[in-house]
N, C-alpha and C positions, 0 to 999 in steps of 0.2 A: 689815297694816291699811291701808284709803284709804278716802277718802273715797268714793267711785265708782269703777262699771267699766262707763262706761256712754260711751263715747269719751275720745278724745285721745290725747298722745303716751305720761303719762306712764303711763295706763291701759292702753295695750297693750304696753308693756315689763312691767310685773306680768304681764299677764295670758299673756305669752310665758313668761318667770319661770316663772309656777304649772306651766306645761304640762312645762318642761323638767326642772323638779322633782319633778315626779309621777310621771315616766319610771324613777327612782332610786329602790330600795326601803329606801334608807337612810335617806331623807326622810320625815318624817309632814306634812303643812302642810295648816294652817288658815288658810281666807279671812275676814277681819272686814272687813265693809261698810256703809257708815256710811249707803248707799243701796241698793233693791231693786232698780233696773232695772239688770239687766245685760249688754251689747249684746255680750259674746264669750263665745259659745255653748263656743269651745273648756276656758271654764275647768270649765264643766258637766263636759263629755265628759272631760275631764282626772281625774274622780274625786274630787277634794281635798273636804274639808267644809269649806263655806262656814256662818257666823252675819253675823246680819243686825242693827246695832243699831240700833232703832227710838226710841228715847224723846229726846225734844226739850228736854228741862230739863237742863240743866248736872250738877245729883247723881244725877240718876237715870241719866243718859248714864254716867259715872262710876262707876256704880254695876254698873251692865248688862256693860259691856268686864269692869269687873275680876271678877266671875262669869264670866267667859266665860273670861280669862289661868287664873283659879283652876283651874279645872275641866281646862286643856288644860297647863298648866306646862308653858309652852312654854323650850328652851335660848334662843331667839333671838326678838325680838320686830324685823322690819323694818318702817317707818313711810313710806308712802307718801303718807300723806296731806298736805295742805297747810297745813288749815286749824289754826288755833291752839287749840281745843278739842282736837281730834283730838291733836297732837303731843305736849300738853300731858300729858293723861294717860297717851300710852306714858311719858311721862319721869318722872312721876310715879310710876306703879307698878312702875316698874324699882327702886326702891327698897324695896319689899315682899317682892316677887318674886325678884331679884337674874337676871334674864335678862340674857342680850348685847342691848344696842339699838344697830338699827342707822337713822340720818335718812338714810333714800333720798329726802326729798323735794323735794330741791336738783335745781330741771330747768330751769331759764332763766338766762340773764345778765344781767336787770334788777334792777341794786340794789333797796335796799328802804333805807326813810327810817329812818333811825338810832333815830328816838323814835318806833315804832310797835307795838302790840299783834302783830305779826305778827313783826316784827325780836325782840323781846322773848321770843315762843315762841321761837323757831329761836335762838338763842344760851343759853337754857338747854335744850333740846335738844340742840344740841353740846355742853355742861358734861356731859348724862348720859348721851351716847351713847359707843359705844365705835368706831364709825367712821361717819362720816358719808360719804355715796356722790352723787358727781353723775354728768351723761352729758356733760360737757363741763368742760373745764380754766377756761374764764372764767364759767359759773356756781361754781364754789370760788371766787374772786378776790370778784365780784358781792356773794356773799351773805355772806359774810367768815366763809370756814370754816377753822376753824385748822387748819394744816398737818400739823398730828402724829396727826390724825385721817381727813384730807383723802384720798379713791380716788375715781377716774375709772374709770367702768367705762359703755361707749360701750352705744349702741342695738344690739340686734341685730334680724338680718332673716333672715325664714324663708322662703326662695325657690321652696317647698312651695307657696306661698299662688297660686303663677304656673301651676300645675297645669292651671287647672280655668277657666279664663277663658273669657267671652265672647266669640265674634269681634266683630273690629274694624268690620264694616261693622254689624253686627246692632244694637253699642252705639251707635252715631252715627246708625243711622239711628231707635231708640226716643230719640234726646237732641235729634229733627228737627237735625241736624250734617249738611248737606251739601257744605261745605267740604272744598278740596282736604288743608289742614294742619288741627290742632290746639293751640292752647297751653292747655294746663291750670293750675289754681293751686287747691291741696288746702290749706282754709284756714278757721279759722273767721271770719265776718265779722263782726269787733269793731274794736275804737281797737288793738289789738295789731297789726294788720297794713293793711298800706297799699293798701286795695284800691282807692283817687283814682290809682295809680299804672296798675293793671288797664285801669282803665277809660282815662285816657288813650291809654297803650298801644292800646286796642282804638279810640280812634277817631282817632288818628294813621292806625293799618294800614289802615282803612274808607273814609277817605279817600283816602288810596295805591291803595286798589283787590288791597289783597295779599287772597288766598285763601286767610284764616284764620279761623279760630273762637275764639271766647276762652271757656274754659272753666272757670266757677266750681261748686267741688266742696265743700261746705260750708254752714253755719247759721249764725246766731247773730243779736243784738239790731240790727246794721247791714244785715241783709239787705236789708229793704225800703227804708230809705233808699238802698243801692247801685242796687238794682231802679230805683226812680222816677228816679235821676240818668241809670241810663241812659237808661232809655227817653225824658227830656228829654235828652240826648245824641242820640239818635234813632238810638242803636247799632243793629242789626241784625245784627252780628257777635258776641253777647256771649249766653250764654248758661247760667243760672242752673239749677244742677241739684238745688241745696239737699245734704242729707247723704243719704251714699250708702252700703252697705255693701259694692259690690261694687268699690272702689277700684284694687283688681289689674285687673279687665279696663277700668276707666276709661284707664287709664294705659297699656294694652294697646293702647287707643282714639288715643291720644295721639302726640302727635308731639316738643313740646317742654315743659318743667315750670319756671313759675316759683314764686319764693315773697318776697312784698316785706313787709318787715317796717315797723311805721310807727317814727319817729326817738327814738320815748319807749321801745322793746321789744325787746328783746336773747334772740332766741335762746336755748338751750340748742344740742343737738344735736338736729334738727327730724325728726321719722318721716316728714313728705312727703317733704322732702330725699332722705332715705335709700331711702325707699321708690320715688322718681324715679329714683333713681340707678340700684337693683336692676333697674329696669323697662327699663335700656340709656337712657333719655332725659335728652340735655344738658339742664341744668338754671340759670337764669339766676336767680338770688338776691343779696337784700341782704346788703353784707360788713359783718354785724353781728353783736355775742355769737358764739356754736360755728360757725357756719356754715363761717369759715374754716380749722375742724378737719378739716373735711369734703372742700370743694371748692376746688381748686387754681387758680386763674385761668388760663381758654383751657387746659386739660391735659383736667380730667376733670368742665369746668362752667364757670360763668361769676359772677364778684363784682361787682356795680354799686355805688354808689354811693346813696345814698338819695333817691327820689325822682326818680331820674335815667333820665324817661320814654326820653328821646332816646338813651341809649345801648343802652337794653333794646332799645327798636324795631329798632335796625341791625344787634344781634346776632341778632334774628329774622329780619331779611331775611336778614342772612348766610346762617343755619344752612338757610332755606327754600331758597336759591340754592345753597348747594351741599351735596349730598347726602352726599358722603364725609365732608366734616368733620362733617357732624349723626354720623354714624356712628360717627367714631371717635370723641369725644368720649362719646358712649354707652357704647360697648364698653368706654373703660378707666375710665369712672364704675362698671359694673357690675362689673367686675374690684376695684376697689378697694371696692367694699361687699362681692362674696364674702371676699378679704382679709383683711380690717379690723373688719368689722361683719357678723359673720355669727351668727345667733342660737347656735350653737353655742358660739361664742368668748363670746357674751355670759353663759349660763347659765354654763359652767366658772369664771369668773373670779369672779361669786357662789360659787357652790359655793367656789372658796380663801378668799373672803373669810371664810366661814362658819367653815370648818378651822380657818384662822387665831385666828378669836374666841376659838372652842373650845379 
């Protein structure tokens, strides 16, 4: 059950999920979608049956799902969703029913306000679930999941997805990118991520006269405001690609990948991150919530400090000035997401969780 599969990070770890799932004739699964649009075609092609729950009133919503658990008696009911309607009634009807529930929907490290409708779902959630799953060790801490229920089970990445990529000059030159480098930052542009940092960045370099591009990959309610600040910046190095689907050959496009998170918003385990990492490209991010699960300082990526345009900027010259350390830095980023976080690793480790329940 989610809310959506229609982007993000937490939507395409499900929607990886469904696929590796379906692969397995031991598995029956059902998708419940609390929305219609759905932007990964793979869950289609995957086969699964998907229900759609349309009704907008609280009993009738309620009403809708539990016809839906009735009808599929499912052993396991996993909870992706976020929202406190949603969670509310898996935990509800696990009482009816008597399924395993499982709260996968613990994906960030930013607390949550003690006396809030949203804290209040997610704490009776954990009372009815029987294990509660995040993608990072300091979202458990964050959202305060008790420990005797508490599993870490990381992003995985399907390196499948690098197959079929666009060439590098074909993307840059449909992105007008004539630029010798690239920095990219795959991101939704909201108060959650520090895009005041972006842009400095990009007019520090513009002024230096460095031979970069600053490459924004993503949507959201800041967009236009980031736009106009630039273009009163009178950036010329900054360029605004909105959402993309075709993210594997962006990043193919690419040279270096940041990801700046703003000081109020903690990470989980971040799918650019990862997705950067897979792609061979050093990766220069805020060392905030999971990230430092992820990336090792100066080994296999880069941790800054929040806000801290000036050291970003000189790690970019660095990596632009010399070619081998951009290199190796790629190579054993890519090496530790095959490793570590490799979609494989990630579906099996559900699957025990499952066993386990069972």
């Amino acid at each position: 059950m989610i809310g959506n599969l229609n982007g993000g990070g937490r939507e395409r770890r499900m929607a990886q999920l469904i696929c590796g799932l379906a692969k397995d004739a031991s598995y029956i699964v059902k998708v419940l979608v609390f929305n219609e649009i759905i932007d990964y075609k793979e869950v289609f092609d995957s086969g699964v049956s998907i229900e759609y729950a349309k009704s907008t009133g609280r009993i009738e919503l309620f009403k809708e799902i539990e016809n839906i658990i009735a009808s599929f008696r499912p052993e396991i009911v996993h909870m992706w969703g976020a929202q406190p309607r949603q969670i509310n009634v898996g935990s509800i009807l696990k009482i009816k029913y008597g399924y395993k529930y499982i709260a996968g929907f613990v994906a960030t490290g930013t607390p949550l306000p003690f006396f809030s409708r949203e804290n209040a779902a997610y704490q009776f959630a954990y009372l009815m679930s029987d294990a509660i799953v995040s993608n990072s060790n300091v979202g458990l801490k964050a959202r305060r999941v008790p420990r005797n229920k508490a599993y870490v089970i990381y992003n995985g990445f399907d390196f499948n997805r690098f197959n079929n990529c666009v060439k590098k000059e074909q993307i840059r030159r449909s992105l007008g990118i004539s630029s010798k480098y690239v920095v990219v930052m795959m991101a939704r542009i909201d108060a959650s991520k520090d895009w005041d940092t972006f842009l400095q960045v990009a007019e520090i370099l513009q002024k230096e006269e460095v031979d970069v591009s600053m490459l924004s990959v993503g949507d959201g309610y800041n967009k236009g405001v980031m736009m106009k600040k630039a273009e009163r910046l009178g950036l010329k190095n900054v360029v605004f690609a909105g959402r993309r689907n075709d993210v594997e050959s962006i990043l193919n496009a690419s040279d270096i990948s940041v990801l700046f998170s703003s000081n109020s918003s903690r990470e989980g385990v971040s799918n650019s991150i990862l997705e950067s990492m897979a792609a061979g490209l050093p990766v220069i991010a805020t060392n905030s919530g999971g990230t430092p699960e992820i990336i090792q300082d100066g080994i296999n990526g880069y941790l800054v400090k929040h806000h801290d345009y000036i050291k970003v900027v000189s790690i970019i010259k660095e990596l632009i000035d010399n070619s081998v350390t951009r290199q190796q830095i790629g190579t054993k980023a890519r090496i530790d997401i095959q490793n570590r976080f490799s979609l494989e690793k990630m579906v099996q480790e559900y699957k025990d969780l499952y066993l386990h329940l069972l």
